[in-house]
Backbone as numpy.savetxt, mean C-alpha at the origin, in Angstrom:
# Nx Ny Nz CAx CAy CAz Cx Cy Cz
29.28 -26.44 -0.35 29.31 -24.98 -0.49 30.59 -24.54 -1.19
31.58 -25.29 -0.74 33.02 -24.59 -1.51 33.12 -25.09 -2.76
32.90 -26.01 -3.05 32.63 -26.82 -4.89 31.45 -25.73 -5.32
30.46 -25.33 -4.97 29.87 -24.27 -5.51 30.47 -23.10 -5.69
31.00 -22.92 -4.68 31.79 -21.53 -5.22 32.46 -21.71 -6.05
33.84 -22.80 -6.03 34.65 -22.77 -7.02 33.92 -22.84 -8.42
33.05 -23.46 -8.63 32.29 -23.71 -9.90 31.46 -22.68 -10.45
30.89 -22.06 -9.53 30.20 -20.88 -9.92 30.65 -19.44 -9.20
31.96 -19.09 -9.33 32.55 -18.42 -8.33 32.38 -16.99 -9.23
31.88 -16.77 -10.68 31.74 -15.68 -11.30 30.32 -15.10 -10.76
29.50 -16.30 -10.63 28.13 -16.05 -10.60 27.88 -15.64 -9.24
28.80 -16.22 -8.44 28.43 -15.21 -6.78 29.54 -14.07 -6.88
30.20 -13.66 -7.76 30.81 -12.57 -7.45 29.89 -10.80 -8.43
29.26 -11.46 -9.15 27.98 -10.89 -9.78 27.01 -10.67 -8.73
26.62 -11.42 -7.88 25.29 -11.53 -6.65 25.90 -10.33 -5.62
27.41 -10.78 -5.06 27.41 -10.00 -4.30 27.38 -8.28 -3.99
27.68 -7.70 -5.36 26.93 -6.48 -4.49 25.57 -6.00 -4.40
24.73 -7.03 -5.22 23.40 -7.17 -5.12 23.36 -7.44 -3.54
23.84 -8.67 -3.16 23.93 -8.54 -1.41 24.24 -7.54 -0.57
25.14 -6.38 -0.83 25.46 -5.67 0.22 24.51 -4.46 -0.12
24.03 -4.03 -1.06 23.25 -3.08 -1.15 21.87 -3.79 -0.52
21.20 -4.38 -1.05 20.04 -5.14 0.15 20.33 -5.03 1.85
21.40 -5.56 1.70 22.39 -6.10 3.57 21.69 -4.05 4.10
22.49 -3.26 3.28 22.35 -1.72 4.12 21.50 -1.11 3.69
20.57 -1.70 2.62 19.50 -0.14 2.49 18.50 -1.25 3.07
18.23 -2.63 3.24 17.41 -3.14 3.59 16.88 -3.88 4.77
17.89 -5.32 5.06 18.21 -5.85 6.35 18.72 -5.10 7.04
19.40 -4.08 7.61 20.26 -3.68 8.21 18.97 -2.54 8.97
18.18 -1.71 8.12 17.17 -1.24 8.92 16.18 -1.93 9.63
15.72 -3.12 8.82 14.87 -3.78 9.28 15.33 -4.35 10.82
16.59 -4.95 11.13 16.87 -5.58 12.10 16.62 -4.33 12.96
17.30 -2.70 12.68 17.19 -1.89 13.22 16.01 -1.74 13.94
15.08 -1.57 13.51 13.45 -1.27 13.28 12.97 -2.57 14.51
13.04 -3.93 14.21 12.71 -4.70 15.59 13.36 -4.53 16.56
14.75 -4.05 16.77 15.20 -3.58 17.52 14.18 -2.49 18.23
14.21 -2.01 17.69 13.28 -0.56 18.22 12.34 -0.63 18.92
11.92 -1.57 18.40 9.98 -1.88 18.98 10.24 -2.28 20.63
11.40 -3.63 20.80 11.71 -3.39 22.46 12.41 -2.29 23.26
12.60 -1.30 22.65 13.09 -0.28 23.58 11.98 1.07 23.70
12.67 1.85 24.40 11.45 2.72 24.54 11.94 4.21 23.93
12.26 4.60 23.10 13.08 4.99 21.62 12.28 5.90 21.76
12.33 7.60 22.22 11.96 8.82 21.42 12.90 9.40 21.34
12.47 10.78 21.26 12.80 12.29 20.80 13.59 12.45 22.23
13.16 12.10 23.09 13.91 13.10 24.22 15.33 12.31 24.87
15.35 10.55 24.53 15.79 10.07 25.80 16.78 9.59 24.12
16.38 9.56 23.02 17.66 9.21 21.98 18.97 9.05 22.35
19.61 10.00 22.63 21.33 10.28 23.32 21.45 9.71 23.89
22.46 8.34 23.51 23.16 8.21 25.58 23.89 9.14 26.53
24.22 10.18 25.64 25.42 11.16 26.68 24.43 12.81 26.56
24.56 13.62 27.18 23.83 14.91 27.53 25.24 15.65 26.72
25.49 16.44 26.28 26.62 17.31 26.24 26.52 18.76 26.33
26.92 19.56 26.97 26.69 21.32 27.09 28.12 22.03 26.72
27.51 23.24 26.31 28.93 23.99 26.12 28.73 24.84 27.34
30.08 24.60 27.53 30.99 25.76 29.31 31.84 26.87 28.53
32.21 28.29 29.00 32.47 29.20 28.48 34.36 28.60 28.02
34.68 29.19 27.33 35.55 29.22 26.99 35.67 27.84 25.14
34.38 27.77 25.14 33.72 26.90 23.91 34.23 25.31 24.47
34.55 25.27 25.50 34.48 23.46 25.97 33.51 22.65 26.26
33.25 21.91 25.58 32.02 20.82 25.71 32.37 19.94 26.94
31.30 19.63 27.72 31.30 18.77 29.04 29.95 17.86 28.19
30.22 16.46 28.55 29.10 15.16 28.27 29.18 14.34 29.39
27.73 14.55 30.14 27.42 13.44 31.00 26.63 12.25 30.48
26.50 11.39 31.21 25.88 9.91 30.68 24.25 10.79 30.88
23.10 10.00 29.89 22.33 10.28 30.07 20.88 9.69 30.92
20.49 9.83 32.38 20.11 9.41 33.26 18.87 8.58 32.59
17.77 9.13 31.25 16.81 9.23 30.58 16.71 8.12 29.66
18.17 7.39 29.21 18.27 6.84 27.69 17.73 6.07 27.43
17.51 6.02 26.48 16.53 4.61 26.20 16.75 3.44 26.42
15.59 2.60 26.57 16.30 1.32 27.41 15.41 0.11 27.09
15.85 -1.12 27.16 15.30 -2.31 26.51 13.81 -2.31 27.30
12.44 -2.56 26.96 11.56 -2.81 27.68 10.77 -4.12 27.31
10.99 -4.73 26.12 9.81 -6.16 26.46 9.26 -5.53 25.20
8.16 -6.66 25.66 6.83 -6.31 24.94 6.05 -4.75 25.32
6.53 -4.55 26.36 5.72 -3.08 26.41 4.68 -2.48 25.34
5.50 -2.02 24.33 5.16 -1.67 23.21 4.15 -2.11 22.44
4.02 -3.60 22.42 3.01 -4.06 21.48 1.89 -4.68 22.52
2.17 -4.62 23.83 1.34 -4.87 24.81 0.51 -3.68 24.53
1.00 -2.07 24.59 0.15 -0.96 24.97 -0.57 -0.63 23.62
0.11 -1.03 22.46 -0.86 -0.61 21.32 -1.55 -1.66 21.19
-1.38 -3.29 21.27 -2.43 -3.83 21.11 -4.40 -3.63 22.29
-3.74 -3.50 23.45 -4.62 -3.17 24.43 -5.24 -1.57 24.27
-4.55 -0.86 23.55 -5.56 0.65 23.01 -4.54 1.48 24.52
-3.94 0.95 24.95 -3.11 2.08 26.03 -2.66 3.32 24.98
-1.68 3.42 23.82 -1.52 4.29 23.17 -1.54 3.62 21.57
-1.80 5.09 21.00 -2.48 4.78 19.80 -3.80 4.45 19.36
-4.90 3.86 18.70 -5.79 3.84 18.05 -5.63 2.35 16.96
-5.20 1.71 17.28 -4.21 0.44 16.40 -5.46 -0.44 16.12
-7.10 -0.87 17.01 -7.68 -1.17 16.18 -8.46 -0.80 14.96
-9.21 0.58 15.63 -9.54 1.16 14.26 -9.18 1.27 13.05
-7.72 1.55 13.42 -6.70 1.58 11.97 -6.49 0.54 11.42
-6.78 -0.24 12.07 -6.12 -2.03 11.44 -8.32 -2.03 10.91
-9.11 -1.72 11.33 -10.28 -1.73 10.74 -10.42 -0.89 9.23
-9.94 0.50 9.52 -9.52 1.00 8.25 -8.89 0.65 7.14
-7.99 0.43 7.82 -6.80 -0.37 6.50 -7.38 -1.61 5.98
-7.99 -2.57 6.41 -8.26 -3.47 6.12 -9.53 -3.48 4.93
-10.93 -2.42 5.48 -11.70 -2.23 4.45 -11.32 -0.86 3.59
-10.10 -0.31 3.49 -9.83 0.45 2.55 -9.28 -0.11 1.68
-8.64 -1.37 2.41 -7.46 -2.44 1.15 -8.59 -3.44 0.36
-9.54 -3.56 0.91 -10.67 -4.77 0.38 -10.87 -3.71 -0.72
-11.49 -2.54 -0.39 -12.41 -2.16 -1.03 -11.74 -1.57 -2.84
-10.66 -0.82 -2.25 -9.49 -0.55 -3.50 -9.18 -1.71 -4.22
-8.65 -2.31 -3.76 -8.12 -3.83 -4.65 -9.71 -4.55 -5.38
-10.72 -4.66 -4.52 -11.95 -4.87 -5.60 -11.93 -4.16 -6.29
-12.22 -2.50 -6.12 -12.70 -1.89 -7.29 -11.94 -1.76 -8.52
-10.02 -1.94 -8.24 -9.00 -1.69 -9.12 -9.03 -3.03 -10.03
-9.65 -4.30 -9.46 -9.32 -5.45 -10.50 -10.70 -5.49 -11.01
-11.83 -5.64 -10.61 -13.19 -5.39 -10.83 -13.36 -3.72 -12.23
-12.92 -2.85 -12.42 -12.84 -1.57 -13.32 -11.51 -2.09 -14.16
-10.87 -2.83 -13.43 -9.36 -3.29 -14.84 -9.84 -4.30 -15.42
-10.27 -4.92 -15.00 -10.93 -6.10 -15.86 -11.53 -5.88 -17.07
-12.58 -4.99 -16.65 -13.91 -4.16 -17.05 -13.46 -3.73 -18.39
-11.97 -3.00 -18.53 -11.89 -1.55 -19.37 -10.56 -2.58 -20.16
-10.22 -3.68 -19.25 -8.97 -4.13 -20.42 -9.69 -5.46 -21.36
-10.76 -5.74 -21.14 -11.91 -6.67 -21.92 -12.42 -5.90 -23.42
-12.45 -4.62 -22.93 -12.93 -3.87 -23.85 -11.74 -3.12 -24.67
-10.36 -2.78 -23.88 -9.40 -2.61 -25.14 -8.94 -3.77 -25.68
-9.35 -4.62 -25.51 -8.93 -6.07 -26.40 -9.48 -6.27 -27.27
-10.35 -5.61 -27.96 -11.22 -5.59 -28.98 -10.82 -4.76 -29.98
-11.17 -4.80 -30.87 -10.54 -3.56 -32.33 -11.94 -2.68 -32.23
-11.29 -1.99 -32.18 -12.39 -0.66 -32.99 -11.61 1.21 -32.98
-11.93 1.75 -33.21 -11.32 3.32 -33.97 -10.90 3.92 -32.46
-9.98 4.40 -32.94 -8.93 5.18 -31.80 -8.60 4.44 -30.11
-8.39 2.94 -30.61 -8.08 1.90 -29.85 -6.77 2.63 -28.54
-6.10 2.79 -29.77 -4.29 2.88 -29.19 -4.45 4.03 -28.35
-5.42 5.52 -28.79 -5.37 6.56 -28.12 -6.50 5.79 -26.81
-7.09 5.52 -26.62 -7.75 5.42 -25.46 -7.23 4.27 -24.31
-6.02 4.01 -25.00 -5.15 2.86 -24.24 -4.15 4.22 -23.46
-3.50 4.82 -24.27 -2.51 5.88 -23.46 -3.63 7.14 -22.52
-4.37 6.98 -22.95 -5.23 8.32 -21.82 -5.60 7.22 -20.73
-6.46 5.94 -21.06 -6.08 5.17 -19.48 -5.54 5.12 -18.79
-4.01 4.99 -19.19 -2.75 4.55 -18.73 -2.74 6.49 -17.55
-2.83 7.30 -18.06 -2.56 8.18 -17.48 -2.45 8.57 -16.00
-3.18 8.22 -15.38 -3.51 8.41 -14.63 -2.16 7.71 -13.64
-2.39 7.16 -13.93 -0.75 5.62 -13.38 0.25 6.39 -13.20
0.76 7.56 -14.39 1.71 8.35 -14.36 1.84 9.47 -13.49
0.48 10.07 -13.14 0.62 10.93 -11.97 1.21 10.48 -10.81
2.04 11.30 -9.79 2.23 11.11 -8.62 1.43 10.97 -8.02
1.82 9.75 -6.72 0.28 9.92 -6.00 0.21 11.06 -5.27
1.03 11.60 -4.28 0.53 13.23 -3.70 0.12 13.77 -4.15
0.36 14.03 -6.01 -0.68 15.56 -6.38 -1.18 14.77 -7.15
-2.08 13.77 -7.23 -3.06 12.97 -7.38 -4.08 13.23 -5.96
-3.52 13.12 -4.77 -4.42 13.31 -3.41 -4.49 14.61 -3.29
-3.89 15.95 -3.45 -4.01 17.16 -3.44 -5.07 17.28 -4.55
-4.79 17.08 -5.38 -6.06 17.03 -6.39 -7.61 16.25 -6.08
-7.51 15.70 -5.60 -8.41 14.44 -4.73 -9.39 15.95 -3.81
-8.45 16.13 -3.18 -8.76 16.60 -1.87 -9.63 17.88 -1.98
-8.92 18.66 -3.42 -9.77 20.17 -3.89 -11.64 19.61 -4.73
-11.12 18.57 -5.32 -11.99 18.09 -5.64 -13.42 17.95 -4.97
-13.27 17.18 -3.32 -14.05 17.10 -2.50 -14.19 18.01 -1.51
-13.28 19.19 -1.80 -13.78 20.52 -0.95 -14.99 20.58 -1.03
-15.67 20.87 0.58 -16.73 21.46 0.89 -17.33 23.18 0.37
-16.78 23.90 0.38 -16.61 25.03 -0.50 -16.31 25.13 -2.00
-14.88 24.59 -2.22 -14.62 24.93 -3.63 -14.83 24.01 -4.20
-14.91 22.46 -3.60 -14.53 21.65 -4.71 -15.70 21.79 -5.85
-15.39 20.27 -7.07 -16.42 20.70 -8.10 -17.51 19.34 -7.82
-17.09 18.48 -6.94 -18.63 17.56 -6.75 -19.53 18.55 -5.96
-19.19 19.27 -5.00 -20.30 20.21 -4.43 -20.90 21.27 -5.04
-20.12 21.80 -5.91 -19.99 22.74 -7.28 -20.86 22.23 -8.03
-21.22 20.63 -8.00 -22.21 20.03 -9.27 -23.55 19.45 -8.55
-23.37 19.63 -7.39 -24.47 19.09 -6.51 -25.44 20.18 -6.04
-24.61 21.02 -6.20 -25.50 22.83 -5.63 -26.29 23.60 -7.18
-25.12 22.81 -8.36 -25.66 23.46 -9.70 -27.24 22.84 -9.90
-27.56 21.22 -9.23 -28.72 20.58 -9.74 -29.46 21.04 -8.27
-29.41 21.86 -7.16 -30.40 21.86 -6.36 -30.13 21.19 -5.62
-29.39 20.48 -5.12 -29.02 19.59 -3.78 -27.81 20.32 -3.18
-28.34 19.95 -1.67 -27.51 20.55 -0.74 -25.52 20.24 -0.69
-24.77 20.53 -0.61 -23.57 20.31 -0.47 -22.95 19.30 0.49
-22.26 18.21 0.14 -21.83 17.13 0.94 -20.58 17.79 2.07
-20.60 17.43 3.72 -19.10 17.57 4.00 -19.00 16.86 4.04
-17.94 16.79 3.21 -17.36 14.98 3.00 -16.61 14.36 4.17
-15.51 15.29 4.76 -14.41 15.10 5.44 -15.34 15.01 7.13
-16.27 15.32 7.37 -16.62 15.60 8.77 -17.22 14.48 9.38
-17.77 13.12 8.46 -18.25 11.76 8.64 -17.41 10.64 8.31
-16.57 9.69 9.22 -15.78 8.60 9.05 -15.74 8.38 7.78
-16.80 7.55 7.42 -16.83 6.93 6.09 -17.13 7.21 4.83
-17.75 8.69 5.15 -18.02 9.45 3.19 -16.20 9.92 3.72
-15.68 10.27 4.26 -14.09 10.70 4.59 -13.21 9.32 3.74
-13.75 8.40 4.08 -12.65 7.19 3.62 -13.40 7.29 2.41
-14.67 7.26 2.07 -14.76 6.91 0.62 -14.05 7.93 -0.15
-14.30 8.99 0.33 -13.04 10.35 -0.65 -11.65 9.68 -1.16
-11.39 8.66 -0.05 -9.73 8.65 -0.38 -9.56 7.11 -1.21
-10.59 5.92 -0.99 -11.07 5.10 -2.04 -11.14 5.42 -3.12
-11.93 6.55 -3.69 -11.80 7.19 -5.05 -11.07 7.71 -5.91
-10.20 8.46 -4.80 -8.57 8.63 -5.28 -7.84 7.60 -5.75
-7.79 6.72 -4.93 -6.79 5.55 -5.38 -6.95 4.77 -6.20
-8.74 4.45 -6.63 -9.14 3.60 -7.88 -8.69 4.00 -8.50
-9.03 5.66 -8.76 -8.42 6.64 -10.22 -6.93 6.01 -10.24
-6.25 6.01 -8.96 -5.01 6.14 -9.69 -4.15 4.35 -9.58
-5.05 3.35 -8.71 -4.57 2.36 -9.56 -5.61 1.32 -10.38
-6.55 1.96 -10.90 -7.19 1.20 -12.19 -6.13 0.61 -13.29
-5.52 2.03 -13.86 -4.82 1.44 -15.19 -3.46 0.47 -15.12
-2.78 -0.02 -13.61 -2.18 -0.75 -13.50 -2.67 -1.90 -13.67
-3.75 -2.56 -12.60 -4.69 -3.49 -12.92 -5.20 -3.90 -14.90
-5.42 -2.58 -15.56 -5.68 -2.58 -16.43 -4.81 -3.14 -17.74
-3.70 -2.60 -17.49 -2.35 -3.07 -18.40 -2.13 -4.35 -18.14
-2.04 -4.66 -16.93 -1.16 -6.56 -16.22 -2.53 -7.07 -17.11
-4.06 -7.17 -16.81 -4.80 -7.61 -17.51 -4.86 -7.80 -18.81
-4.64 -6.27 -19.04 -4.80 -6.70 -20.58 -3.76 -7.66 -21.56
-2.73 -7.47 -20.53 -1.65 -8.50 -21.15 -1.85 -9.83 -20.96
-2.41 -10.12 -19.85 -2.79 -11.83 -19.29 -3.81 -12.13 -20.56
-5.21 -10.54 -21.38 -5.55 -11.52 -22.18 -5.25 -11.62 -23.55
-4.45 -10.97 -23.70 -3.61 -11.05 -25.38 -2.81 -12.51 -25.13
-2.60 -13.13 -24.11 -1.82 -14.26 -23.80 -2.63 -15.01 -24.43
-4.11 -15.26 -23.98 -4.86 -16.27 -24.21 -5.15 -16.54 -25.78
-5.21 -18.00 -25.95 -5.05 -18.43 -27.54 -6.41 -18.12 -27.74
-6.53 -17.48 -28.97 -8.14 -17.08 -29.42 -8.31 -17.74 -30.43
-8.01 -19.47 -30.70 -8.42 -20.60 -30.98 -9.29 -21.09 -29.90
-9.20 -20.78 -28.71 -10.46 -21.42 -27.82 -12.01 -20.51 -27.71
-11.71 -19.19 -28.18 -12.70 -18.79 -28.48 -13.59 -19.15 -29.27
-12.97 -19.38 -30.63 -13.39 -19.62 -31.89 -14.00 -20.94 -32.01
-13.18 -21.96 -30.88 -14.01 -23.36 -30.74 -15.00 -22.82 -29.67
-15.12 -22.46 -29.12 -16.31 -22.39 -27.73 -17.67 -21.58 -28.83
-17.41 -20.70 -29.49 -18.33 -19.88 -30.31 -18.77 -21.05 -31.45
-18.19 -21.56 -31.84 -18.47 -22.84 -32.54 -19.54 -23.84 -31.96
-19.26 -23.95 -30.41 -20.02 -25.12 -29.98 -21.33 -24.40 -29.56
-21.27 -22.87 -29.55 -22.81 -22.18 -28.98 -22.42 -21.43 -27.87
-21.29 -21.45 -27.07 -21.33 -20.58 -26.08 -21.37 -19.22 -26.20
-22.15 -18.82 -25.33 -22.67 -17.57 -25.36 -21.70 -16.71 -24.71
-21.62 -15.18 -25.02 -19.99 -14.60 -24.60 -20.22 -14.19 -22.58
-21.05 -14.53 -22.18 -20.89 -14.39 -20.65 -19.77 -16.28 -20.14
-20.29 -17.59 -21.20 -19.41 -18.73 -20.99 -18.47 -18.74 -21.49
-18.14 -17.63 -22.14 -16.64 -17.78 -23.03 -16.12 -16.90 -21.90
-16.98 -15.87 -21.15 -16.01 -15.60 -20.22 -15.45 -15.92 -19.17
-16.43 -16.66 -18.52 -16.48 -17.77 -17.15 -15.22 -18.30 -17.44
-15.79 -19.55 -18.47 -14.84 -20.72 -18.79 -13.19 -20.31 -19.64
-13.34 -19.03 -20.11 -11.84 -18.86 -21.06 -11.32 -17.64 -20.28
-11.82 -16.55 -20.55 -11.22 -15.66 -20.09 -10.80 -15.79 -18.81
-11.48 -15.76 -17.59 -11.05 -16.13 -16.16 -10.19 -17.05 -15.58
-10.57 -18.39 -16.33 -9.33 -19.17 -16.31 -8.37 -18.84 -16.68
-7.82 -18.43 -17.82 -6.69 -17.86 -18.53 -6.14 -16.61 -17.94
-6.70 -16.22 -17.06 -6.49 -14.64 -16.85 -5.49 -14.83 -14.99
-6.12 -16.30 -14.47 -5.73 -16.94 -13.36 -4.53 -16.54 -12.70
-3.34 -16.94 -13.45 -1.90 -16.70 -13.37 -1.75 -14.86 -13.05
-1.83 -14.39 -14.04 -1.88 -12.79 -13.91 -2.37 -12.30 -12.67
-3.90 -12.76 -12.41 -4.67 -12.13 -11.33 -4.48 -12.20 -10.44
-3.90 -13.60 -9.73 -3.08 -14.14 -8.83 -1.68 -12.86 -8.52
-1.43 -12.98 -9.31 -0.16 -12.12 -9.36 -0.30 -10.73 -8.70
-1.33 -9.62 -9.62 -1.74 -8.31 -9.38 -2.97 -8.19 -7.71
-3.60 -9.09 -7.93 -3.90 -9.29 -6.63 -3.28 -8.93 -5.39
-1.95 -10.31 -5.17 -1.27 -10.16 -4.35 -0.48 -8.91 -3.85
-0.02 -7.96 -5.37 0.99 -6.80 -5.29 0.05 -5.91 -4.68
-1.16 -5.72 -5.30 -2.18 -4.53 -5.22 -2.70 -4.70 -3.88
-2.41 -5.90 -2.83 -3.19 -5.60 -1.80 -1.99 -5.16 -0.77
-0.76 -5.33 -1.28 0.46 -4.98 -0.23 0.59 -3.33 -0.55
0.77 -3.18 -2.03 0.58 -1.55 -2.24 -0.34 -0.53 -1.63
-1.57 -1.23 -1.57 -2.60 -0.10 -1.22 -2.63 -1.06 0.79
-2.12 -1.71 1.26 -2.40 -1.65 2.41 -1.57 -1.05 3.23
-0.07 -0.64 2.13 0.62 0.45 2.46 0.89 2.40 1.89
-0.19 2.23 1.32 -0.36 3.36 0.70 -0.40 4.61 1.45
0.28 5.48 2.15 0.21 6.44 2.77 -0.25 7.64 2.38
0.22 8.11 1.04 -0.03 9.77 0.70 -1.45 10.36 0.83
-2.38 8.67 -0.14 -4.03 9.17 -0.24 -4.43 9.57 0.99
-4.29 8.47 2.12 -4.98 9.25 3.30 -4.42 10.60 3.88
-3.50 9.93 4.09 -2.30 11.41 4.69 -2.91 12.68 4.02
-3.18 13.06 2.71 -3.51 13.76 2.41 -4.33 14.69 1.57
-5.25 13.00 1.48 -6.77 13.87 0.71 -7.69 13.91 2.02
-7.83 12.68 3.26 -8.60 12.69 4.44 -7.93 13.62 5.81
-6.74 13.56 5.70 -5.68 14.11 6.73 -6.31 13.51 7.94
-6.84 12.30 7.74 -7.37 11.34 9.27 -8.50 12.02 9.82
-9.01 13.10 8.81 -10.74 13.80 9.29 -11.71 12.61 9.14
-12.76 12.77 10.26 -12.76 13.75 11.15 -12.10 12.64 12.63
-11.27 13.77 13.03 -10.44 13.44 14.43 -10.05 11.77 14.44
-9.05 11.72 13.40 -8.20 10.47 13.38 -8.94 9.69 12.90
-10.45 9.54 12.64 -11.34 8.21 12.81 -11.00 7.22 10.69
-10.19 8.53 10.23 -9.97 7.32 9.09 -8.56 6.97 8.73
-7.42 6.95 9.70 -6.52 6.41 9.62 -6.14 5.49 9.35
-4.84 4.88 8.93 -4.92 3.61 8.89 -3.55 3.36 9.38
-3.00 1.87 9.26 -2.16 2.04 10.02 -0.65 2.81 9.51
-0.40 2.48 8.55 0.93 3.36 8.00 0.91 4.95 8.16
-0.14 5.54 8.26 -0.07 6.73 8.51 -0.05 7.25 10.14
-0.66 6.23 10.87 -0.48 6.03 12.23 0.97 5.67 13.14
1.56 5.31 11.72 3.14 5.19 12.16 3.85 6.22 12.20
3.55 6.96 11.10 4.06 8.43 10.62 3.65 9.10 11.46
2.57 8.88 12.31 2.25 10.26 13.23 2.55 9.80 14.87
3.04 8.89 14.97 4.06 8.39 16.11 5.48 8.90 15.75
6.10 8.53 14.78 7.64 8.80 14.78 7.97 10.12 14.24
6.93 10.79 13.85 7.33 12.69 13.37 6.35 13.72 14.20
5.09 13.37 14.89 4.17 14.31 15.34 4.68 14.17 16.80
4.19 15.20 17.58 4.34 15.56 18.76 5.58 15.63 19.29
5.56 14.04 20.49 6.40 13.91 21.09 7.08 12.46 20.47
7.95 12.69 18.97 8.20 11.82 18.43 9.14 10.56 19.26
7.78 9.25 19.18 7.90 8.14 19.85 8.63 7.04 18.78
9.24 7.06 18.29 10.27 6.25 17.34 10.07 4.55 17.89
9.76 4.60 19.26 9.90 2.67 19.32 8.22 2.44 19.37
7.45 3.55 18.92 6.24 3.07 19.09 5.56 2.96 17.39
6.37 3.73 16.86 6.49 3.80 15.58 6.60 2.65 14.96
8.07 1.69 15.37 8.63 0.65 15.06 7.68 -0.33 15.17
6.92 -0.41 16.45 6.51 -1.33 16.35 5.00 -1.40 15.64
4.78 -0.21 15.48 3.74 -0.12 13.76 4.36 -1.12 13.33
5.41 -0.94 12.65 6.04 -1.43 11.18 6.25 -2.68 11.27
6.51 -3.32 12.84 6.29 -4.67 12.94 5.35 -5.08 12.79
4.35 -4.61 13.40 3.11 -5.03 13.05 2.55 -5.24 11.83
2.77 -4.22 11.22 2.34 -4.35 9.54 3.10 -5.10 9.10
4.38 -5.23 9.34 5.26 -6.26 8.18 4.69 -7.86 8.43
4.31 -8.30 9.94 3.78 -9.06 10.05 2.24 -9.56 9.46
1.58 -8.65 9.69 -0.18 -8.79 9.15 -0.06 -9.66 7.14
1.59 -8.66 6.58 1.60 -8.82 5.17 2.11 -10.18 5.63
3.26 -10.49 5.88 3.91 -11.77 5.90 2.69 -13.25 6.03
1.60 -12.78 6.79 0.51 -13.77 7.45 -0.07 -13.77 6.00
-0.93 -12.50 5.32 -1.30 -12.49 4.26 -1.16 -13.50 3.18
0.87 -12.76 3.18 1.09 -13.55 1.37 1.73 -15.03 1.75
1.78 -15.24 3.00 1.86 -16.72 3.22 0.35 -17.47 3.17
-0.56 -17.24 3.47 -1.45 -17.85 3.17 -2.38 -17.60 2.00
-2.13 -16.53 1.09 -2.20 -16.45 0.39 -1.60 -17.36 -0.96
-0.21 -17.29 -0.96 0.64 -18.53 -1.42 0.05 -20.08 -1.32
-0.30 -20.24 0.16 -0.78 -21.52 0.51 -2.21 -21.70 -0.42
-3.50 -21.25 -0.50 -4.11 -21.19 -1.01 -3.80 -21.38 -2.65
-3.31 -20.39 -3.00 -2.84 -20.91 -4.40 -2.02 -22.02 -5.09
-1.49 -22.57 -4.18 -1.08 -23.77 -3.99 -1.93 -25.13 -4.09
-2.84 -25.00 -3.18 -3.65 -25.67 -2.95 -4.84 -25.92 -4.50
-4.79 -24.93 -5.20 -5.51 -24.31 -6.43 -4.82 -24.94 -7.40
-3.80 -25.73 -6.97 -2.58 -25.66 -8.13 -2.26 -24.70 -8.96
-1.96 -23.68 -8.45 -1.36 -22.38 -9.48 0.25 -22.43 -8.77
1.38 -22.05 -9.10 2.39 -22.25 -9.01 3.04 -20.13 -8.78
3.06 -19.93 -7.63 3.63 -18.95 -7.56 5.30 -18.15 -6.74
């Protein structure tokens, strides 16, 4: 270790404030945050000391009888067992909201970056109006979402009442509720999917085309056998990001479904948010959301990794 330093003693003095900014905006909460999950951490019992003002503007602080205090597993005992919170449903939600987004975002990117890989008239413009969408924020992407599927104003009911069919409530049934907020999020991560793709296939040498079209293959085996293979590395890649992004995606639900009707399309990140800011803000019940989720990902992209491994892809 000390022959490394001396030898590369520029190159860790470059790293380190890369280290201390990680150490406090990153580790330093995180340790915080498991911390949390064993104690019993709200709004009321926070303070260790009580303090009051006595006339003459003097502050008196007693210890506080209430404070929070180490408890165990408590915490992940009562949300796993349904004592407080809703933690399976949401872990049901999240799970087929993350399947279903991440299919439709690589499944429609695929789709649309196959087809800008091709030449034909006003190529470049229909590459930047794709892309658009990417650039919106997601909140007023979900505010927009949300007017959209108004029962009253929006314009799918607006177009469903123009042809003679009755008006959808979208928001008042679990799952037309989650599909509202599925739709949002394709819109807005298609053209990511779309770009990483289209770059994985400008990669590919289109000398193997030209031999495969040579030998007779027909363009569904040029896609099997060239494109998909070749596209491997990339997909692997966007895959992995796109299922951690959207299994933490908060704004869409938060606020095109607002968890209508009565919590049933929550998921879990937003279930965290409404532990540590709603009511009677429970901060160690919160935490141990976030354990939970950080764990479910960690299980994920480790066996995820493993698998690709196993594939021989190198990630």
């Amino acid at each position: 270790m000390r022959k490394s330093f001396d030898k590369h003693w520029y190159a860790w003095a470059m790293v380190l404030p890369t280290v201390i900014v990680l150490g406090v905006l990153v580790f330093y909460p995180l340790v915080q945050g498991v911390w949390q999950s064993f104690t019993n951490l709200n709004e009321s019992n926070q303070r260790a000391e009580l303090c009051t003002k006595i006339l003459g503007g003097a502050v008196t602080c007693e210890p506080n009888p209430d404070a929070a205090k180490f408890v165990g597993l408590d915490n992940y005992v009562d949300i796993l067992t349904g004592a407080q919170g809703h933690f399976w449903l949401q872990l049901t939600n999240t799970l087929v909201w993350t399947l279903a987004c991440v299919a439709m975002h690589y499944g429609f990117g695929l789709g649309l970056a196959v087809m800008l890989n091709r030449n034909f008239r006003f190529r470049g413009f229909y590459r930047v109006a794709l892309i658009l969408p990417w650039a919106v924020p997601s909140f007023v992407a979900a505010f927009a979402w949300r007017f959209i599927f108004d029962e009253r104003f929006g314009v799918i009911n607006g177009a469903l009442r123009a042809i003679g069919l009755d008006p959808v409530s979208w928001f008042e049934q679990r799952w037309t509720s989650l599909f509202t907020a599925i739709v949002a999020n394709v819109w807005l991560g298609v053209p990511f999917m779309m770009v990483a793709l289209l770059g994985g296939l400008q990669s590919i040498n289109g000398d193997l085309y030209e031999a495969a079209e040579i030998d007779g293959a027909t363009p569904w085996q040029r896609f099997v056998n060239i494109t998909l293979p070749g596209l491997r590395p990339v997909s692997s890649t966007v895959i992995l990001l796109g299922t951690i992004w959207t299994f933490n995606m908060f704004p869409i639900i938060y606020f095109v479904t607002r968890g209508q009707p009565a919590g049933e399309t929550e998921i879990l990140v937003t279930g965290a948010y409404r532990a540590a800011f709603e009511g009677i803000r429970d901060y160690s019940l919160a935490a141990t959301y976030g354990v939970l989720i950080l764990s479910i990902l960690v299980v994920y992209a480790s066996a995820y990794k493993r698998l690709l491994a196993k594939q021989g892809e190198v990630f």
